[in-house]
Wavefront OBJ file of the C-alpha trace (Angstrom):
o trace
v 110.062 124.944 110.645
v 107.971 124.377 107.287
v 109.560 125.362 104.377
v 106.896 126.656 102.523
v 103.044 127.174 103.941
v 100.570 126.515 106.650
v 100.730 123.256 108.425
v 96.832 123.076 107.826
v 97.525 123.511 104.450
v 99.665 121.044 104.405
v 98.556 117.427 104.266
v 96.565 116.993 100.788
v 99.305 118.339 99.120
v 102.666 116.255 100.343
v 101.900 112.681 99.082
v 102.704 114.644 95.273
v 105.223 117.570 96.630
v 107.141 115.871 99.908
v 109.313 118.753 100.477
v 106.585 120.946 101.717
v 106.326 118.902 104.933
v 109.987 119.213 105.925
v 110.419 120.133 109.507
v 113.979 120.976 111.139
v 115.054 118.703 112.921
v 115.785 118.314 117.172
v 116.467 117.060 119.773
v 113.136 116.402 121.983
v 114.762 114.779 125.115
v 117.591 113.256 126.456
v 118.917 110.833 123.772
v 115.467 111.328 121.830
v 115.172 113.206 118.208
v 112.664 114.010 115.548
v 113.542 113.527 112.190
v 110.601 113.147 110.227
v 108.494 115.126 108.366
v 105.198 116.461 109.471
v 103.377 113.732 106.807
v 105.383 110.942 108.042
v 106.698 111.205 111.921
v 110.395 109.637 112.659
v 112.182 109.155 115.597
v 115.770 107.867 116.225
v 117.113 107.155 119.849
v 120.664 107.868 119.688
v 121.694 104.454 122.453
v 125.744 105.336 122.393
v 126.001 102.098 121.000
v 124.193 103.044 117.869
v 120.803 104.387 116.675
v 117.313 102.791 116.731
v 114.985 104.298 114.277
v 111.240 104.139 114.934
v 109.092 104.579 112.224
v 111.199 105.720 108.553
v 107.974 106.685 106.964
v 107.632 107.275 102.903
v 110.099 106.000 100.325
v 109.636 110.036 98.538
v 110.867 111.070 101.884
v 113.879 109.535 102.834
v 116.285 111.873 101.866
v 114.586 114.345 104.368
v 114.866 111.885 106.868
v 118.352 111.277 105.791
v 119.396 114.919 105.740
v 118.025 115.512 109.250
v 119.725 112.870 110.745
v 123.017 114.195 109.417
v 122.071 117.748 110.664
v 121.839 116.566 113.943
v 125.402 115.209 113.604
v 124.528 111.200 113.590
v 125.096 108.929 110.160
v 122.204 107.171 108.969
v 125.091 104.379 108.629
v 124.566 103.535 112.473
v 121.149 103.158 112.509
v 120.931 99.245 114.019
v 117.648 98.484 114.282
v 114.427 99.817 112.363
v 111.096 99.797 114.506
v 107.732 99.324 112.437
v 104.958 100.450 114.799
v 102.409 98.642 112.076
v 102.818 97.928 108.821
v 100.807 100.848 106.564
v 102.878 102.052 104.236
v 103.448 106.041 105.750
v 104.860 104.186 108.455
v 106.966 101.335 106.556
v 107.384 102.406 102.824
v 111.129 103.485 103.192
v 111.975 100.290 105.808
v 113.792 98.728 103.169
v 115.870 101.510 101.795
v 117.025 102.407 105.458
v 117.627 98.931 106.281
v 119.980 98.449 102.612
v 121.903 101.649 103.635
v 122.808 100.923 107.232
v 122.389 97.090 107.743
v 120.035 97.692 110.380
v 117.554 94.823 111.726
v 114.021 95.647 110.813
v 110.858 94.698 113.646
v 107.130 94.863 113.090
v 104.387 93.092 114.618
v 103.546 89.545 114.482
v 99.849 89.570 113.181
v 100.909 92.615 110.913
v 103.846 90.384 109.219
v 101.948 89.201 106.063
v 100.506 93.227 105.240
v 103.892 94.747 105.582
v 105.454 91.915 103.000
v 104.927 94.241 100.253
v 107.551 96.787 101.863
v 110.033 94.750 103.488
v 110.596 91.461 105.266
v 111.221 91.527 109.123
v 114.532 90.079 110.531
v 112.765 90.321 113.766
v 108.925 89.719 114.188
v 107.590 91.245 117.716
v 105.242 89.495 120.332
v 103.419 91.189 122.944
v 105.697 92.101 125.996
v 109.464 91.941 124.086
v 111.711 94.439 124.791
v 114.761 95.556 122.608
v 117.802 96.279 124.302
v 121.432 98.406 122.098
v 123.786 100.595 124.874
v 121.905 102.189 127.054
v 118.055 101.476 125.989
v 115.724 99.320 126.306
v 112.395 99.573 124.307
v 109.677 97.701 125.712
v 106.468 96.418 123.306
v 103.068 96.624 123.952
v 101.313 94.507 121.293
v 97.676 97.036 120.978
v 95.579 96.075 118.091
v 92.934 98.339 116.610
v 93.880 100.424 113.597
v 95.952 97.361 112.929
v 95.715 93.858 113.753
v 99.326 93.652 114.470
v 100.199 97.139 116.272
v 102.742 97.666 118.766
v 102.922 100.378 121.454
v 106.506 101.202 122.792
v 108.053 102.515 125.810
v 111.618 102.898 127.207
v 113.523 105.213 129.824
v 115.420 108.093 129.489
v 117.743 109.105 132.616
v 118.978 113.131 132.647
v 120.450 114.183 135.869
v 119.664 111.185 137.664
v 115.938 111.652 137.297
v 114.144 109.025 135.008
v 111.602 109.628 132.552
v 109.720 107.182 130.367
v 108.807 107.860 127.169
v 105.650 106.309 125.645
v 104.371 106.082 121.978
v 100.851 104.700 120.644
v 101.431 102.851 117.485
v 98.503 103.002 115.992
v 96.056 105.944 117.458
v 94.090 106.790 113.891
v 90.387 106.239 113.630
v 90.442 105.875 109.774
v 90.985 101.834 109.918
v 88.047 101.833 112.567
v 85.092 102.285 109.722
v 83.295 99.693 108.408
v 84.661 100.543 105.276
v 88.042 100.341 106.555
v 88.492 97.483 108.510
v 92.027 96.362 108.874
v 90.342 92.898 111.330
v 87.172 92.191 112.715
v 86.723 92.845 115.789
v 88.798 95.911 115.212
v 87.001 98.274 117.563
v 86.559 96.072 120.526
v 90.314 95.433 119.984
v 90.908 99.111 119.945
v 88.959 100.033 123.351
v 91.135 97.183 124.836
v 94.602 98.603 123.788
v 93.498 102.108 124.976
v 92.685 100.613 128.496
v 95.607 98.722 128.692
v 98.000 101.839 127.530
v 96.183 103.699 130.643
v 98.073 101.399 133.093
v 101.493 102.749 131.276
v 103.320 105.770 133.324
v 104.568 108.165 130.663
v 106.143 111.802 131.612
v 107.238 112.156 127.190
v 104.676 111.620 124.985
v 105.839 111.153 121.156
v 103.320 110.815 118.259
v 103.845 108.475 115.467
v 102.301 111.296 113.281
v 102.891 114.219 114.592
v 99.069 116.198 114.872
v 99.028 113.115 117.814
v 101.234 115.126 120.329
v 101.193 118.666 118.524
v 105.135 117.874 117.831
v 104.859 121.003 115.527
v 103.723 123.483 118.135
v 105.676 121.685 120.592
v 108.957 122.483 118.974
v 108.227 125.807 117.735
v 107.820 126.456 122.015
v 110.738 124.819 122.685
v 112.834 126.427 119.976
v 111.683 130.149 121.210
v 111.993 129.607 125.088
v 113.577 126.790 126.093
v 110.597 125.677 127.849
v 109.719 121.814 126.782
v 106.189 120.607 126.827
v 107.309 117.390 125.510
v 107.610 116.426 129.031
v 104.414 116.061 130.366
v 103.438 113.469 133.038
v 99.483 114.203 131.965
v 98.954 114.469 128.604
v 99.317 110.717 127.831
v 96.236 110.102 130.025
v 94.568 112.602 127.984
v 95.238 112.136 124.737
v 94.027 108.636 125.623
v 90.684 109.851 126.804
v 90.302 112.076 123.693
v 90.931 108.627 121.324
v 88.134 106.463 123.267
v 85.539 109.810 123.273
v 86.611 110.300 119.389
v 85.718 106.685 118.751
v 82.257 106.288 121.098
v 80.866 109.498 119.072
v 81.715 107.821 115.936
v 80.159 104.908 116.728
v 77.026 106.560 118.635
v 76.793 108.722 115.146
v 76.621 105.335 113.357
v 73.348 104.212 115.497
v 71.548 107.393 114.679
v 71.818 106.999 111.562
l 1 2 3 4 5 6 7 8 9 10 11 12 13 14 15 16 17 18 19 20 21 22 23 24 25 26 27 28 29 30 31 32 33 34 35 36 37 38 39 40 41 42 43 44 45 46 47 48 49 50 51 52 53 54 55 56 57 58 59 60 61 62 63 64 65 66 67 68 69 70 71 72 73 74 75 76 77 78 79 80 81 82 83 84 85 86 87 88 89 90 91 92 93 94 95 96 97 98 99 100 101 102 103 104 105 106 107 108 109 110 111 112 113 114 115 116 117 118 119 120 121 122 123 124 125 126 127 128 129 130 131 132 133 134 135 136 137 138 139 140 141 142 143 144 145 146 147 148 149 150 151 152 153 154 155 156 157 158 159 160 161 162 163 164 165 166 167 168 169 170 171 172 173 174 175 176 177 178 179 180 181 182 183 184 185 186 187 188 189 190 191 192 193 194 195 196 197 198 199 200 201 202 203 204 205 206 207 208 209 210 211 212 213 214 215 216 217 218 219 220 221 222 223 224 225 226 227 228 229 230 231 232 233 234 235 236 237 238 239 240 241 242 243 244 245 246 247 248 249 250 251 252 253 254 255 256 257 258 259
């Protein structure tokens, strides 16, 4: 999976050497596919009429991205549009390049429009409750600020075999923003609590991280690779991993008053 190292190991020492977080890329579900790195998470959904990329990640890893997608057997040429769940730059950085090599349409959040200006400029700026339609797909937005003012939550369907799954991803789960220190807004935490309550009321059977320690898409795959068996689909770990965020945050804050 890694090509060199422990995925522990891993994180302080990417940013300089990118090539030690390439991870092979696959196919998680249906017309869904990793092909990120484990620094910088990247999904493409593969709609028949063309590819929606979620998420390119760093500018020093693109051409891992790149050469996944063309393992898989797609051309990064047919990517149409490029999804920004917020605008820091592990998440944005290589928007540009991706969007000069295929054409594509770039989105991002409204209130996150004027902090992502320094990577790219959005064809399309997203408001709470749009929805994104190419062939088969539809990606629905949930606009849920808290590590950014401007985050957006996604969520679309995925039919196999007549059965229907929905696939969900939190755009902005990380607690670093929520600091004082840190602040991307005021008002940030509040916000935060109220974007975890609202993703609560979202169904979600496949859970995908936009990093990818959020839904263990390491340990995940390695499972998946061995037996066949796929734990990406999971009607209960969304709930979960939402609980986990809002107990994560409450002890950070109740560790604050002690102080």
């Amino acid at each position: 999976m890694f090509r060199y190292g422990k995925m522990h190991d891993l994180l302080p020492q990417v940013k300089q050497y990118p090539w030690l977080g390439k991870m092979t890329p696959f196919k998680i579900f249906g017309n869904t596919y990793f092909v990120g790195t484990y620094q910088a998470s990247c999904h493409i959904i593969d709609t028949g009429d063309g590819l929606i990329m979620i998420d390119p990640g760093y500018e020093n890893t693109a051409y891992l991205v790149i050469d996944s997608i063309y393992q898989l057997g797609f051309d990064p040429r047919d990517i149409k549009y490029i999804i920004n769940t917020h605008w820091h730059w592990d998440h944005t950085e290589a928007t540009a390049a991706f969007a000069d090599l295929s054409g594509a349409k770039t989105l991002i959040g409204r209130d996150d429009v004027e902090k992502a200006s320094k990577y790219f400029t959005p064809d399309i700026i997203i408001d709470d409750g749009d929805a994104l339609s190419l062939g088969d797909t539809t990606v629905r937005f949930v606009h849920t600020p808290g590590h950014t003012k401007g985050t957006v939550s996604l969520f679309y369907d995925i039919v196999e075999a007549g059965v229907t799954y929905r696939v969900g991803m939190f755009g902005g789960a990380g607690l670093n923003t929520l600091v004082p220190s840190e602040y991307d807004f005021e008002g940030c935490r509040e916000a935060y609590f109220a974007s975890l309550e609202r993703l609560k009321l979202e169904k979600v059977d496949i859970f995908i991280g936009n990093h990818t320690w959020n839904n263990n898409t390491y340990g995940k795959y390695e499972k998946l690779a061995a037996t066949g068996q796929n734990d990406f689909i999971d009607s209960d770990i969304w709930q979960c991993f939402l609980d986990e965020y809002k107990r994560r945050l409450t002890e950070k804050i109740r560790k604050e008053t002690e102080k």
